[in-house]
MIFIDREN-990778 format. One record per residue: residue number from 1; x, y, z of N, C-alpha, C in turn. Coordinates in nm, 2 decimals, always signed. Example, Ala and Ser with C-alpha at 12.3 -4.5 7.8 and 13.67 -1.06 7.14 Angstrom:
<vovos>
+------+--------+--------+--------+--------+--------+--------+--------+--------+--------+
! resi !     nx !     ny !     nz !    cax !    cay !    caz !     cx !     cy !     cz !
+------+--------+--------+--------+--------+--------+--------+--------+--------+--------+
!    1 !  +1.32 !  -0.57 !  +0.78 !  +1.23 !  -0.45 !  +0.78 !  +1.32 !  -0.33 !  +0.78 !
!    2 !  +1.28 !  -0.22 !  +0.71 !  +1.37 !  -0.11 !  +0.71 !  +1.29 !  +0.00 !  +0.79 !
+------+--------+--------+--------+--------+--------+--------+--------+--------+--------+
</vovos>
This chain:
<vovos>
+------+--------+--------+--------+--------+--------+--------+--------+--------+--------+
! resi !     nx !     ny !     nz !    cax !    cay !    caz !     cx !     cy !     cz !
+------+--------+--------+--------+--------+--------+--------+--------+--------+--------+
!    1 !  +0.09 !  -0.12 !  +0.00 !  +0.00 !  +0.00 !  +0.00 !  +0.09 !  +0.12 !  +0.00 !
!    2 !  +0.06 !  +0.21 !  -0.12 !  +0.14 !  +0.35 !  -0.13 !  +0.07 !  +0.44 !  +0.05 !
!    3 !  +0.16 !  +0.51 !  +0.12 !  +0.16 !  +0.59 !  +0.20 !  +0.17 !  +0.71 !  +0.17 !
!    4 !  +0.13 !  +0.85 !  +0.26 !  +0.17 !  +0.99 !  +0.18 !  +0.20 !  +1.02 !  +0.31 !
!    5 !  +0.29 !  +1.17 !  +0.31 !  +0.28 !  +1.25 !  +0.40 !  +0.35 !  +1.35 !  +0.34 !
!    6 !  +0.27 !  +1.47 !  +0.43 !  +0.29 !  +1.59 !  +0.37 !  +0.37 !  +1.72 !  +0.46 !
!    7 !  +0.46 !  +1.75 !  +0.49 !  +0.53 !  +1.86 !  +0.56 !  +0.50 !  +1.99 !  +0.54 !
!    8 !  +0.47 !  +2.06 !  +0.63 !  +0.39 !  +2.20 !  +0.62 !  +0.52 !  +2.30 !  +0.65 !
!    9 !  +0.54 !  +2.38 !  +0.61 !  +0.65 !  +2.48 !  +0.66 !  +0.63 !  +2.61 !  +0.59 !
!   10 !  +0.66 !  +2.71 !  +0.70 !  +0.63 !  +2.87 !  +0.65 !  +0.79 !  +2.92 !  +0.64 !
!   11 !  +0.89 !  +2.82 !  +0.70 !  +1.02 !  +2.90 !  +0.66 !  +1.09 !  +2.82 !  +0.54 !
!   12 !  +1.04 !  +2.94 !  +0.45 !  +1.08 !  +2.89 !  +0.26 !  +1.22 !  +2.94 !  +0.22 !
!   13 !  +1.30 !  +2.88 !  +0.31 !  +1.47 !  +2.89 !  +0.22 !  +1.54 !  +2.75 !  +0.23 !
!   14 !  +1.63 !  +2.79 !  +0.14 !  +1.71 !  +2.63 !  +0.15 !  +1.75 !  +2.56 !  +0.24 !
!   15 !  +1.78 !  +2.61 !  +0.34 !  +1.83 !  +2.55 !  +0.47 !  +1.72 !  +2.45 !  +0.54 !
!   16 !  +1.62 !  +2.52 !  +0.56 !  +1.52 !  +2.46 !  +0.61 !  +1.45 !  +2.35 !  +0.50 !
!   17 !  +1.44 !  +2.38 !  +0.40 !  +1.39 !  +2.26 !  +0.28 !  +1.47 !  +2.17 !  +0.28 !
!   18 !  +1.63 !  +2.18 !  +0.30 !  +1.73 !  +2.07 !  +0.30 !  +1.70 !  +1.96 !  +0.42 !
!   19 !  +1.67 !  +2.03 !  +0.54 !  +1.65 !  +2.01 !  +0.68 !  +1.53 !  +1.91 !  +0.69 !
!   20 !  +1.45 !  +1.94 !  +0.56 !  +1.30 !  +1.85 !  +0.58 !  +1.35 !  +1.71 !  +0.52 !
!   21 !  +1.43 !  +1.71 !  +0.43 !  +1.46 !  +1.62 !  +0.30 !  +1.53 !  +1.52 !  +0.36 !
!   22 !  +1.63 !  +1.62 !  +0.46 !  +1.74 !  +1.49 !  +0.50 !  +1.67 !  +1.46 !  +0.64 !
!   23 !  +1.57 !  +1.50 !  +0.70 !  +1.51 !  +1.41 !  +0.78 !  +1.45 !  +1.32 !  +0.74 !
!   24 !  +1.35 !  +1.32 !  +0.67 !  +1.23 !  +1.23 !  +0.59 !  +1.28 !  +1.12 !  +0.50 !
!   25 !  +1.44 !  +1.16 !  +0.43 !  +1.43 !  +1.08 !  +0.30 !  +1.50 !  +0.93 !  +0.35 !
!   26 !  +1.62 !  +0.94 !  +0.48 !  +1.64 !  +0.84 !  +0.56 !  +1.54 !  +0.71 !  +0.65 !
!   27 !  +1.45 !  +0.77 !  +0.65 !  +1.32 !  +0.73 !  +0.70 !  +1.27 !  +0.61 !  +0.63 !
!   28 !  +1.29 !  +0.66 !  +0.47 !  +1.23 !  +0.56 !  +0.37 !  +1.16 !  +0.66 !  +0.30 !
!   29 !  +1.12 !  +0.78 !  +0.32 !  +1.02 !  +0.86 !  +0.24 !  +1.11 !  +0.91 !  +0.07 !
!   30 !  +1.00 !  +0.88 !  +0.01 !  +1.07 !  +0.93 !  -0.09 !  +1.00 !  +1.07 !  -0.15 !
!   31 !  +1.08 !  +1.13 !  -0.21 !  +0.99 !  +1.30 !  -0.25 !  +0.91 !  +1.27 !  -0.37 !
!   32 !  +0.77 !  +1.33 !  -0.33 !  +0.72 !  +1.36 !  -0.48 !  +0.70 !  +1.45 !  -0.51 !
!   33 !  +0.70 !  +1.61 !  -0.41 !  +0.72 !  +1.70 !  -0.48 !  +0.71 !  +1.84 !  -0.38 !
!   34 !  +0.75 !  +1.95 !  -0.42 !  +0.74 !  +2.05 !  -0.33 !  +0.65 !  +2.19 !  -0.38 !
!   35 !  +0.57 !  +2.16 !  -0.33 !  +0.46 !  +2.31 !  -0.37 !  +0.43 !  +2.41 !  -0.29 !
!   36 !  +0.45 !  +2.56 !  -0.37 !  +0.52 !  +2.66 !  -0.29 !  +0.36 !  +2.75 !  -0.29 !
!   37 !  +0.30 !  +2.80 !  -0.15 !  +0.18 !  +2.93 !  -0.19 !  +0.20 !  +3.02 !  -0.15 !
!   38 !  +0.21 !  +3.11 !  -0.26 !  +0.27 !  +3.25 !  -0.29 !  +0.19 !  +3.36 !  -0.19 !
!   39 !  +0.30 !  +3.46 !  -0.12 !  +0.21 !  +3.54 !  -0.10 !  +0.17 !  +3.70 !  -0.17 !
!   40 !  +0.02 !  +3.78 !  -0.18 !  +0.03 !  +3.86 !  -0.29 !  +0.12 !  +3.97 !  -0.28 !
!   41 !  +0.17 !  +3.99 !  -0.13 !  +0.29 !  +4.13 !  -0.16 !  +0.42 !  +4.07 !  -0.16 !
!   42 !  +0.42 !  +3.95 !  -0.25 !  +0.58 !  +3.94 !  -0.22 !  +0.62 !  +3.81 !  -0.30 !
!   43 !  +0.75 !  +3.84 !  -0.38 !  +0.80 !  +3.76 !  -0.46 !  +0.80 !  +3.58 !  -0.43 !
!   44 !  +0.83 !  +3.63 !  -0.33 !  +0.88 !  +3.49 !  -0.20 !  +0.76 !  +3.42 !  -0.15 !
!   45 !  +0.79 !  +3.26 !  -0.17 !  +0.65 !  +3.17 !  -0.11 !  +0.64 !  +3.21 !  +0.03 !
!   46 !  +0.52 !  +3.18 !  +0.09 !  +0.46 !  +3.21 !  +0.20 !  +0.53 !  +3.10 !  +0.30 !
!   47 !  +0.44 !  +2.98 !  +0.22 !  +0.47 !  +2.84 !  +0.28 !  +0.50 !  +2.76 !  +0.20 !
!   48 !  +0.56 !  +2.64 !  +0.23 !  +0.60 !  +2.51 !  +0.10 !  +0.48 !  +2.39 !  +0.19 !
!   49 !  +0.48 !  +2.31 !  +0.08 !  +0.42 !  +2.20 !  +0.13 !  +0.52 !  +2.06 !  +0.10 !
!   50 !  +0.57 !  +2.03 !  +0.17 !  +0.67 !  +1.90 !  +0.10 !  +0.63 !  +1.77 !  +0.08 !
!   51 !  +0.62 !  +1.65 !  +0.00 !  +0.51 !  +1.56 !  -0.03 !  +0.59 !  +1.45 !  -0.03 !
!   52 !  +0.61 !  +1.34 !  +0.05 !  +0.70 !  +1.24 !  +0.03 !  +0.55 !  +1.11 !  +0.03 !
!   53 !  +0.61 !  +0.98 !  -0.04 !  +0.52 !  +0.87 !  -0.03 !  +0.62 !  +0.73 !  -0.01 !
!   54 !  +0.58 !  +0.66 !  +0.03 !  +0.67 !  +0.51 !  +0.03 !  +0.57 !  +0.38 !  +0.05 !
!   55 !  +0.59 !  +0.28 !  +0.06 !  +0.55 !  +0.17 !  +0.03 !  +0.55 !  +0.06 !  +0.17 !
!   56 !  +0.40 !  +0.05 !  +0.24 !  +0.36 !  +0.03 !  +0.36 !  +0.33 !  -0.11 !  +0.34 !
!   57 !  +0.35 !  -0.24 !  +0.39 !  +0.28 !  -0.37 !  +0.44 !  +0.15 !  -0.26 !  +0.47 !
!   58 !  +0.06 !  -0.40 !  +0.44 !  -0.12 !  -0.34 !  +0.51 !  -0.15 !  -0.42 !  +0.65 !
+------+--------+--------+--------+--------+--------+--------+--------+--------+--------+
</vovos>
């Protein structure tokens, strides 16, 4: 059975994105993808959403 999980974070710079990746990816999670919601005064995402899935016994 595929699993999901999703990582919520409002601090959008590399450090902290690296920080999610190299926690989670050791785990077994693998990334499927990172989606950024913009905010309207400002070039820079608000928040990211980070999306890892892996493969669960039922």
């Amino acid at each position: 059975m595929l699993i999901y999980k999703v990582v919520e974070t409002s601090q959008v710079d590399d450090l902290n994105l690296e920080k999610i990746l190299n926690t989670w990816t050791p785990e077994g999670w693998h990334l499927e993808g990172i989606h950024f919601a913009m905010r309207e005064a400002s070039r820079r995402p608000g928040m990211a959403f980070v999306t890892f899935s892996r493969e669960e016994d039922e």
